[in-house]
N, C-alpha and C positions, 0 to 999 in steps of 0.2 A: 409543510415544507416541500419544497421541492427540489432535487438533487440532478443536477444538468451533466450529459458527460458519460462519455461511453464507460462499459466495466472491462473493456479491453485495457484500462489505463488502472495501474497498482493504487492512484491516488483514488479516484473515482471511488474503487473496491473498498478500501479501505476505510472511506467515511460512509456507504452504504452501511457494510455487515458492521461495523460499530454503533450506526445508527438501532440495526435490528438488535445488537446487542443489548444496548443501552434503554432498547423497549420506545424507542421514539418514533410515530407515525410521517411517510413522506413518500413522495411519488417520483419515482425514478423517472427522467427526460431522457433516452438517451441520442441525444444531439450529436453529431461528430466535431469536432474542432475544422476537422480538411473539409469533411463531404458535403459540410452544412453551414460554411463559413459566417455568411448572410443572417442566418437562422439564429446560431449562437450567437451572435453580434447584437440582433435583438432583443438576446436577454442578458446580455453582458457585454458591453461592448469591447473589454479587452479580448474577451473570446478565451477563457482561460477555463481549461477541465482541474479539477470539479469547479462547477458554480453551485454557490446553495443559495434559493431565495426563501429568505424567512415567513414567514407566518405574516407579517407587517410586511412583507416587500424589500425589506432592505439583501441586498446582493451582497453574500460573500462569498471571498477566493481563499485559495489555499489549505491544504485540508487539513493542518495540523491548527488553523485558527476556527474551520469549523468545526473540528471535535472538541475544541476549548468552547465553545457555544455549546452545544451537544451537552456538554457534563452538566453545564448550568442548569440545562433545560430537563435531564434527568434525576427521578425521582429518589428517595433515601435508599441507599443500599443499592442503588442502580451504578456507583461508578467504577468507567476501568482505570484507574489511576489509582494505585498503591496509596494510602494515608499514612504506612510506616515510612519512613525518611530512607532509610536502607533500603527496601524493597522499591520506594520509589526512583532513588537513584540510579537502580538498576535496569529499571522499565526507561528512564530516560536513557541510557547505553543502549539498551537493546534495541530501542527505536529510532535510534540516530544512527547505529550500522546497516540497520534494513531499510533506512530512506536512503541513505550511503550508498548502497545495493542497487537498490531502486534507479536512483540516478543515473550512476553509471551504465547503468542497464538502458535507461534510455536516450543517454548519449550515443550508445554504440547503435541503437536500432535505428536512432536518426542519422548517423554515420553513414551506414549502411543503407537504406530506403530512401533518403534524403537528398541524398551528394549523389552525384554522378559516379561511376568507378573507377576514374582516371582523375578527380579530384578530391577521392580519399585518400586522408595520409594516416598509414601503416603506421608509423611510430607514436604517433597518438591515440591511436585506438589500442596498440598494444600497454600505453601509459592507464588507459582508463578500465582497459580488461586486468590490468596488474591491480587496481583499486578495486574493482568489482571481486576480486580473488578474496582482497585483502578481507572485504566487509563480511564475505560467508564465511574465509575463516574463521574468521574470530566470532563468527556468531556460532559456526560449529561448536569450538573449544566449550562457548560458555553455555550448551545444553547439557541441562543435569539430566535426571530421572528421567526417563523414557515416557511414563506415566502420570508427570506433572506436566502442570504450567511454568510457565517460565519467572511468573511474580504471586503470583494467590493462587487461592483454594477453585479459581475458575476462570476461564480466558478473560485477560485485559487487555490493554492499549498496545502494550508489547507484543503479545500472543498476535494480533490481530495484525500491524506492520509488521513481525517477521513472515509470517505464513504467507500474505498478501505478498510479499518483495519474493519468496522463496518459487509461489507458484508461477508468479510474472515471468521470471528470467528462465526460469525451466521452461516455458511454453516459447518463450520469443528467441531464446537462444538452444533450441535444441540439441543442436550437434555438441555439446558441449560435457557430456556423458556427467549429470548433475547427478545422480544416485550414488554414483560408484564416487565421486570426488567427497560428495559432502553427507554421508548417510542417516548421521542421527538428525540434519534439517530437514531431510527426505523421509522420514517417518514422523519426525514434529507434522510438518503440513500435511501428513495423508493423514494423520488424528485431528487436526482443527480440519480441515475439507468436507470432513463428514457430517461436524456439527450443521443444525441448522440453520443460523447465519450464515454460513461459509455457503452450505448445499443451496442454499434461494438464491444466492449471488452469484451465478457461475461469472467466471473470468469469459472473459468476449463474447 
């Protein structure tokens, strides 16, 4: 397989170290979307980070549809997706606040890099900075145990999207003093960071 798509990008990261996770073999491209337009275009013509081409050639987008390939393609005892109903529920919350996160995180960095500074508009970014609050908080509230995972006995899907959305917006949004606001996410991703998935994949 082959995984297109810089690890500057939380989605990118995301289905790499899940992929290392998951024990699945692939060869990281990384192509830029801006610096390589041309390039990307040739192996995808929508140009869309992450692209995964399969083993057979066939291109897919979006990376919550290639980790759903990913699980297929891993082995017994290989998945991060919860098979308790409870615990899986939960992994679905936890990964829809930190794509949540995500997002508005890069809405604000294209905001900001994007738009010229005299056709950003202030009260929209303040709407999507008030949405980006909303998502860490509540992922704050719902960290337990210091020394767990968030759904099993060892990082899954959830672990994997929060820490990925946690280190993103801490790196791209600096000034934002992210320790002191949200601490127990700030000690969750220094304990996934370390693992080896996380360490092979650095962020940018």
């Amino acid at each position: 397989m082959r995984l297109i798509g810089m690890m500057d990008s939380p989605y990118v990261r995301r289905v790499a170290v899940s992929l290392k996770l998951l024990d699945l073999p692939f060869r990281h491209e990384p192509v830029s979307v801006f610096r390589e337009y041309d390039r990307f275009a040739a192996i995808n013509p929508v140009v869309k980070a992450p692209t995964l081409v399969t083993e057979a050639g066939t291109v897919l987008m979006d990376s919550g549809l290639m980790l759903e390939y990913a699980e297929r393609l891993a082995g017994p005892g290989r998945s991060l997706v919860p098979a308790d109903p409870a615990r899986f529920e939960r992994s679905l919350r936890l990964t829809g606040l930190a794509l949540a996160a995500c997002e508005k995180t890069v809405s604000i960095v294209y905001e900001k890099n994007q738009r010229p500074e005299e056709k950003q508009h202030e009260p929209w970014l303040a709407r999507v900075r008030g949405q980006m609050f909303a998502a860490y908080g509540a992922l704050e509230d719902e960290m337990g145990d210091p020394g767990a995972w968030l759904t099993g006995e060892h990082p899954m899907q959830a672990d994997v999207a929060v820490a990925v959305a946690w280190r993103f917006t801490h790196h791209v949004l600096k000034d934002l003093d992210w320790p002191r606001r949200h601490p127990r996410l700030e000690a969750f991703s220094a304990r996934a960071e370390v693992l080896p998935a996380f360490a092979a994949t650095p962020l940018g």
